[in-house]
C-alpha positions, -999 to 999 in steps of 0.1 A, spaced: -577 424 -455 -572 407 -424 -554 375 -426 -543 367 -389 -565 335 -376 -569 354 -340 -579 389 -352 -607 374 -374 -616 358 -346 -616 389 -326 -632 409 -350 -666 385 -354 -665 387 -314 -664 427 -315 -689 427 -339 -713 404 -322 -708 424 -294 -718 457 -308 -689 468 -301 -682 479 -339 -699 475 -370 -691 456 -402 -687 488 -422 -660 502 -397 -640 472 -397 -643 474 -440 -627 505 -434 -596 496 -415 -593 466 -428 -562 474 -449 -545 490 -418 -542 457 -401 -514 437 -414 -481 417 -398 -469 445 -380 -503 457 -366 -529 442 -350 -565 452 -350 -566 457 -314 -538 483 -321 -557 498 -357 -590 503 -331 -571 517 -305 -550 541 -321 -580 553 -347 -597 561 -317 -625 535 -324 -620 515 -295 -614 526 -261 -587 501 -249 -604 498 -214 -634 487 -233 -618 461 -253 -597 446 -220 -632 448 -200 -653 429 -228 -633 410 -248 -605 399 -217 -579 387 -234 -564 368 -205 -596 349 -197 -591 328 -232 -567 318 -254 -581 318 -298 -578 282 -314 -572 275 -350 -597 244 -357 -578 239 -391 -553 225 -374 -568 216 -343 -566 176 -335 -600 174 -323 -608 146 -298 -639 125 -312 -649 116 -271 -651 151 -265 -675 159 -295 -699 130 -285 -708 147 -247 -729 176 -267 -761 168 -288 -759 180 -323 -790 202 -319 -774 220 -289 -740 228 -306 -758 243 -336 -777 260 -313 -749 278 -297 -725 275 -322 -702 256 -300 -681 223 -302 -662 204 -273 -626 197 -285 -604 186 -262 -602 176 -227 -579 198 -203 -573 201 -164 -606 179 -160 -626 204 -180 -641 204 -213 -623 227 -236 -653 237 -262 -649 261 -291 -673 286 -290 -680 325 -313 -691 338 -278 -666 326 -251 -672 354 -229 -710 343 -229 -710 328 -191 -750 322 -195 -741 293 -224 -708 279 -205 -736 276 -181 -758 259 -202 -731 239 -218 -721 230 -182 -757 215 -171 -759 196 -206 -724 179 -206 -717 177 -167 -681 187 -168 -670 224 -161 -660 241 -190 -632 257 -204 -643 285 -239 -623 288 -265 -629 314 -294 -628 298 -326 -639 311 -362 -680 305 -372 -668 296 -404 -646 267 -385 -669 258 -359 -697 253 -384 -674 229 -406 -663 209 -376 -699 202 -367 -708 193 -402 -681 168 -402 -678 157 -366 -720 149 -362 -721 133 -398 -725 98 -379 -747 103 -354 -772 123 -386 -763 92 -408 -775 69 -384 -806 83 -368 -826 100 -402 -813 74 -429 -814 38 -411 -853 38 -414 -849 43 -452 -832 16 -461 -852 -7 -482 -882 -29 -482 -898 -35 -445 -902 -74 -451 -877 -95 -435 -863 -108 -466 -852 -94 -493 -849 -114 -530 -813 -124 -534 -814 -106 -573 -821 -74 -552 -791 -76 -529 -768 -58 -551 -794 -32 -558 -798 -27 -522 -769 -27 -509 -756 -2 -537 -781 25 -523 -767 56 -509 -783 55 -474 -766 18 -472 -732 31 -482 -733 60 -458 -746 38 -426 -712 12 -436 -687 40 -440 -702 56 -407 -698 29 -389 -664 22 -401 -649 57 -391 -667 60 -360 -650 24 -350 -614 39 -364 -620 70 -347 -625 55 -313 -599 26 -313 -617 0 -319 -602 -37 -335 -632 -54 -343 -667 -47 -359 -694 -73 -351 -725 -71 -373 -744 -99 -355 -785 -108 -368 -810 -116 -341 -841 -127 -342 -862 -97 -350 -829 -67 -352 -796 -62 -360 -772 -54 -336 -738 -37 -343 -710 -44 -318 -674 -29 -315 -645 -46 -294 -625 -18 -279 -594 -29 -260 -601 -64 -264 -636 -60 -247 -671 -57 -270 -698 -30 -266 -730 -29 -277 -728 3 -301 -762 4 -320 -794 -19 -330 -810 -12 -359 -845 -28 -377 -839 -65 -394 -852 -49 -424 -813 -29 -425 -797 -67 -424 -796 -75 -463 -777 -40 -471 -754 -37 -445 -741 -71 -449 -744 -72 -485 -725 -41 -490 -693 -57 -466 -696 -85 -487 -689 -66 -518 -665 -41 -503 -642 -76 -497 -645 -89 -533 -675 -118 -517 -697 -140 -528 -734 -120 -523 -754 -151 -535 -737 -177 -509 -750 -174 -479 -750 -209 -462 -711 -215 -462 -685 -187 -443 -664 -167 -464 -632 -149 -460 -624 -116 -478 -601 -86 -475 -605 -45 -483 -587 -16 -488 -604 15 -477 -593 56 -476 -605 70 -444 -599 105 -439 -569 103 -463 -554 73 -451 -554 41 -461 -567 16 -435 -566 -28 -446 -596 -46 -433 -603 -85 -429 -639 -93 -433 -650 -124 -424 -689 -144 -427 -702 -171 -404 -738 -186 -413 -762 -184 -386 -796 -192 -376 -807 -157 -380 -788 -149 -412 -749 -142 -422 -727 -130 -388 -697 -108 -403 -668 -92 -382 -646 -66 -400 -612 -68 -382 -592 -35 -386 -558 -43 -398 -535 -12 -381 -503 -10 -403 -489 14 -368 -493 -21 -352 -466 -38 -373 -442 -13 -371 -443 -13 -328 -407 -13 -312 -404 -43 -290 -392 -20 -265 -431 -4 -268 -446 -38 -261 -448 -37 -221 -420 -60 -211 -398 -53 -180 -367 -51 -181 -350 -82 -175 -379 -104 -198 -368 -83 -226 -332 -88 -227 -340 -129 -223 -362 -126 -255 -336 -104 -272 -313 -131 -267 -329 -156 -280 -337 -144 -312 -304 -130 -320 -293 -163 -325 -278 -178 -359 -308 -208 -356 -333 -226 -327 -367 -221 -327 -390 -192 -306 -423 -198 -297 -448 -172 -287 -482 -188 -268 -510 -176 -258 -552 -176 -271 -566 -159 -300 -562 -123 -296 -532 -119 -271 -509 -101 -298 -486 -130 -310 -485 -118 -344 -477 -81 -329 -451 -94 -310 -434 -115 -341 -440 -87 -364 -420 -69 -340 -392 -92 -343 -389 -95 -373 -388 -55 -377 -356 -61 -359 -341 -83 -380 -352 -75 -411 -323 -63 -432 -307 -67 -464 -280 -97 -454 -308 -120 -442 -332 -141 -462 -363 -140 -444 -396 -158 -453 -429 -159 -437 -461 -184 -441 -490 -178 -429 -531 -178 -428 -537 -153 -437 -509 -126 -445 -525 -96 -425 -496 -73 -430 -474 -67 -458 -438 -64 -445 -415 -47 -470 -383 -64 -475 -398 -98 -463 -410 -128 -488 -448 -138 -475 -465 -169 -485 -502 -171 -479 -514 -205 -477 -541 -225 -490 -558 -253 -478 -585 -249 -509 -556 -254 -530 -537 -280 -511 -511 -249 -504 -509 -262 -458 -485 -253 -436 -467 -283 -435 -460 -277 -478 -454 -243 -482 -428 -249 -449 -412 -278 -471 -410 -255 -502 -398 -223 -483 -371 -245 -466 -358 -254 -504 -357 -216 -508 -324 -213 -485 -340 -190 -458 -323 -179 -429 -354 -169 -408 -383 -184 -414 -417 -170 -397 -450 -197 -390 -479 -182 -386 -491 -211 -365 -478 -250 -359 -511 -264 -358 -504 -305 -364 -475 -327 -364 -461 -325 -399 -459 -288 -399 -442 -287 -361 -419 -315 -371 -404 -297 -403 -401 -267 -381 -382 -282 -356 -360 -301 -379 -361 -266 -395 -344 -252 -361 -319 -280 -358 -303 -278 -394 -293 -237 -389 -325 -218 -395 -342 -195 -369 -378 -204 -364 -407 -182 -354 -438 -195 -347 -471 -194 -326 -486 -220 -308 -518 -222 -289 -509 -229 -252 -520 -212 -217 -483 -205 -205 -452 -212 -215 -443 -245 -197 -471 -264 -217 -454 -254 -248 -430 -287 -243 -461 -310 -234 -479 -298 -263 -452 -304 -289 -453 -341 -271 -486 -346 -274 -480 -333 -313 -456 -367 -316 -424 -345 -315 -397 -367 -297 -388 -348 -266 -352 -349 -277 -358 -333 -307 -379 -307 -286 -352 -297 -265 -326 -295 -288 -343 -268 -311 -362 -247 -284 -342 -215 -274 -371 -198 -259 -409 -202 -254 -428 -167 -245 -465 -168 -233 -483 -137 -234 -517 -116 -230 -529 -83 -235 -545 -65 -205 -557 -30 -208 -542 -1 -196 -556 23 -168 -563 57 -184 -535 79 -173 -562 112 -171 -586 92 -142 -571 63 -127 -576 64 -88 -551 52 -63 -559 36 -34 -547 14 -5 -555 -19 -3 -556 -46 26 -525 -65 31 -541 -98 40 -560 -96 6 -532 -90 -15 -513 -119 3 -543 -146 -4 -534 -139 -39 -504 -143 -37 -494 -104 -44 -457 -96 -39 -458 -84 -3 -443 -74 30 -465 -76 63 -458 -40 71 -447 -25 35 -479 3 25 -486 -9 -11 -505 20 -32 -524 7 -63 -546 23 -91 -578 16 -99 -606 27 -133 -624 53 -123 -639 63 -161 -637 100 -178 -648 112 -213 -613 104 -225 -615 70 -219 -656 67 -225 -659 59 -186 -643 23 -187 -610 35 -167 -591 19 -192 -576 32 -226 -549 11 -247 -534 -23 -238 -503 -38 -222 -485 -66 -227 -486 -96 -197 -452 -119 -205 -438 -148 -198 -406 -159 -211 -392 -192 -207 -352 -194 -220 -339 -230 -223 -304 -240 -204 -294 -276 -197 -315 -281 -168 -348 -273 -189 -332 -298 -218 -327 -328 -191 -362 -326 -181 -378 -316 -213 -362 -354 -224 -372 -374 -192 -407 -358 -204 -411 -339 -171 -447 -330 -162 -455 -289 -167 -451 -284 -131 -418 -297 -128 -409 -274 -159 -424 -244 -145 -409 -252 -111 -377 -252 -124 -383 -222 -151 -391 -196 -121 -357 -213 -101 -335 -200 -132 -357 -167 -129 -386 -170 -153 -417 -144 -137 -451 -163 -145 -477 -143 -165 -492 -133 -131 -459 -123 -115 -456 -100 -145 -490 -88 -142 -483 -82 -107 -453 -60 -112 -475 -38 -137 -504 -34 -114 -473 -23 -85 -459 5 -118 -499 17 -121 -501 7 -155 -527 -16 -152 -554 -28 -125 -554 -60 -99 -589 -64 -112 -574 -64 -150 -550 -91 -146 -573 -116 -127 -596 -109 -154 -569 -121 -181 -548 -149 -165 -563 -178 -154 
């Protein structure tokens, strides 16, 4: 029998070919083994001329792939329509020298490459592959786009409401269930952080937020509304009946053999319940800090800081901007078995092994400011806020800081500067302040120019100088810019950087933090001792091509 991956391969090709017949290759089928190939068993049997098989078959002119094992790219499967890879039995998998590398029984067929060229656009590269294989991968890999387009139409009544007894009904029927989960593994499979299932007035649209920007991914009939969000609800352990209040829940779900968190969340509207499904990546937590997109120098002052015995570090920025990343980082650093470390926060997204979490509770009466009191009674040596959000909770956590703790926390500012204002405005005496503060980090997340199409170009001088790009009148600055390709579904852009500004506190910064200097005089001072502002930072990215000019003025105000 013949057990090699590329001679079964080889021997469907020969046979579709007419080159041999299925009862020749029964009968040397036992001949082929380890040490002999079938090319060698035809050859020597005198089946086969081996000017025949080097002419037809061309052995150089493609290379047999295993699709078993293969890590097929999802973009690459979306440029060909289902019905035209059945058709040809033929699957794009991968991306490779600017062509598209597509798995085919026939790779020597030039007038389907040709075909396959005209449908897709991009020149292609075939691949042999295994029927058997090729068929599978289709099967799984156009599940979605089948799911979507033949069962959305059948998903219940047409009337734009549906009784509230019937909801569970509803949204237990299959075509419901398979329309969620598709949706779900399409948004994993492409990257994406955030699922919006938004009602309007007479549809439902369906939005995903890839790289912190959303996209419009699918509208479906209002009649779908009741069963899609009914089934999230149950999926996160919700209330189905309530519908006039928001609700927060959380799921646990096995996609493709691993187990991915999600953090589903409901907001009434005028059109009906709004729910975004934010996809918890554990790979997220367990970033190196070294990973994050910090230069050089901005690293080792935020090293510094936290590898102190006690003071308190403060990450800033807006919702969104990978604060929790960042301290999640951290504390992967300095979680180990000598150090008592314990975290509240709202909610507990991750779970950190090793590390005491405390979720709090407003409901309950379990705030910030009480579970901080109660953890400090607990003889931490790190403590980690999710968020100081009023003044009892940032006064016990810097009175924390002062009495030989290190404090983490987040706080919602635009830069770092404004940290020491906004603790003022808080009601923290600016003594107090300045004693406890060992570093303040602001930060956002711009996205990253897609390594496989990003354009350089040369841009104007006198443009880069009006803003305020690092410069020389006769230096030739080269830049990159998004162009768009199937790897990065034509936006330029795939991933996300981090933007930093880190702000380390020496006696000048304590002086005017107590004389409550304004945030200018802060910031003037904080780029003197060699602080880079967010957009100095950006700029230096956009000079390494990691990111775009267009990116960062897009991100920082």
């Amino acid at each position: 029998m013949i057990t090699e991956k590329s001679d079964q391969i080889l021997a469907e090709l020969l046979i579709k070919k007419g080159v041999i017949s299925k009862d020749i290759l029964a009968g040397i089928e036992e001949k082929v083994s380890g040490d002999r190939s079938l090319v060698e068993v035809l050859v020597s049997d005198g089946l086969v001329n081996s000017s025949v098989i080097s002419e037809l078959v061309g052995l150089k002119e493609f290379s047999f792939v295993d699709l078993e094992d293969y890590d097929i790219d999802p973009a690459a499967v979306t440029l060909l329509p289902e019905v035209f890879a059945r058709r040809y039995l033929a699957i794009p998998i991968d991306f490779e020298d600017q062509k598209l590398v597509v798995a085919m029984t026939d790779p020597l067929n030039v007038l389907i490459a040709d075909d396959l060229h005209m449908i897709t656009g991009h020149e292609i590269k075939a691949v042999a592959a295994l029927e058997s294989e090729i068929t599978a991968a289709i099967n799984h890999y156009y599940k979605a786009t089948e799911i979507i387009s033949e069962e959305v139409n059948g998903l219940g009544p047409t009337q734009d409401q549906v009784d509230i007894t019937n909801l569970r009904a509803v949204s237990e029927e299959a075509p419901v269930i398979k329309l969620v989960n598709t949706l779900i593994l399409k948004a994993i499979n492409e990257r994406v952080s955030d699922i919006h299932i938004e009602p309007q007035e007479k549809d439902l649209r369906v939005r995903y937020r890839i790289d912190g920007v959303l996209k419009e991914v699918m509208r479906s009939p209002k009649h779908v509304q009741a069963g899609i969000i009914s089934r999230l609800k149950i999926m996160a352990g919700l209330n189905i009946a309530e519908t006039r209040v928001p609700q927060d829940g959380h799921c646990d779900l096995n996609v493709s053999g691993n187990v991915v968190d999600f953090r589903v969340a409901t907001l009434p509207t005028i059109y009906g319940e709004r729910v975004v499904l934010r996809i918890l990546r554990k790979e997220s937590i367990l970033l190196n800090l070294d990973d994050l997109g910090f230069l050089p120098d901005s690293l080792a002052k935020f090293k510094d800081s936290f590898n102190k015995p006690y003071g308190a570090v403060l990450v800033t920025g807006p919702t969104g901007s990978g604060k929790s990343t960042t301290l999640y980082a951290v504390l992967n650093i300095l979680n180990n078995s000598d150090k008592n470390i314990i975290t509240v926060e709202d909610p507990v997204e991750y779970r950190l092994p090793g590390i005491n979490q405390v979720q709090v509770n407003a409901k309950a009466g379990l705030t910030f400011a009480k579970v901080l009191k109660a953890v400090l009674r607990a003889s931490p040596d790190i403590v980690m806020v999710g968020e100081i959000r009023d003044k009892e909770t940032a006064q016990i956590a810097i009175e924390a800081a002062l009495t030989g703790h290190l404090v983490l926390s987040t706080l919602h500012t635009n830069d770092a500067p404004s940290a020491i204002s906004r603790l003022t405005e808080m009601g923290i005496a600016p003594f107090l302040t300045s004693s406890a503060l060992e570093c303040v980090q602001a930060q956002r997340l711009a996205r990253r120019l897609c390594p496989d199409c990003k354009e350089a170009y040369t841009p104007s001088v006198d443009a880069l100088q009006r803003i305020g790009f690092p410069v020389n009148g006769s230096e030739r600055i080269i830049l990159y810019k998004p162009k768009g390709c199937p790897k990065c579904n034509d936006t330029g852009y795939k991933g996300r950087v981090g933007i930093y500004e880190v702000m380390s506190f020496g006696e000048a910064l304590e002086d005017l933090c107590v004389k409550r200097a304004t945030v200018e005089e802060i910031k003037h001072v904080a780029i003197a001792e060699g602080m880079k502002t967010l957009r100095q930072d950006g700029y230096e990215k956009v000079k390494l091509g990691v990111t775009s000019l267009e990116e960062i003025m897009r991100v920082i105000v």
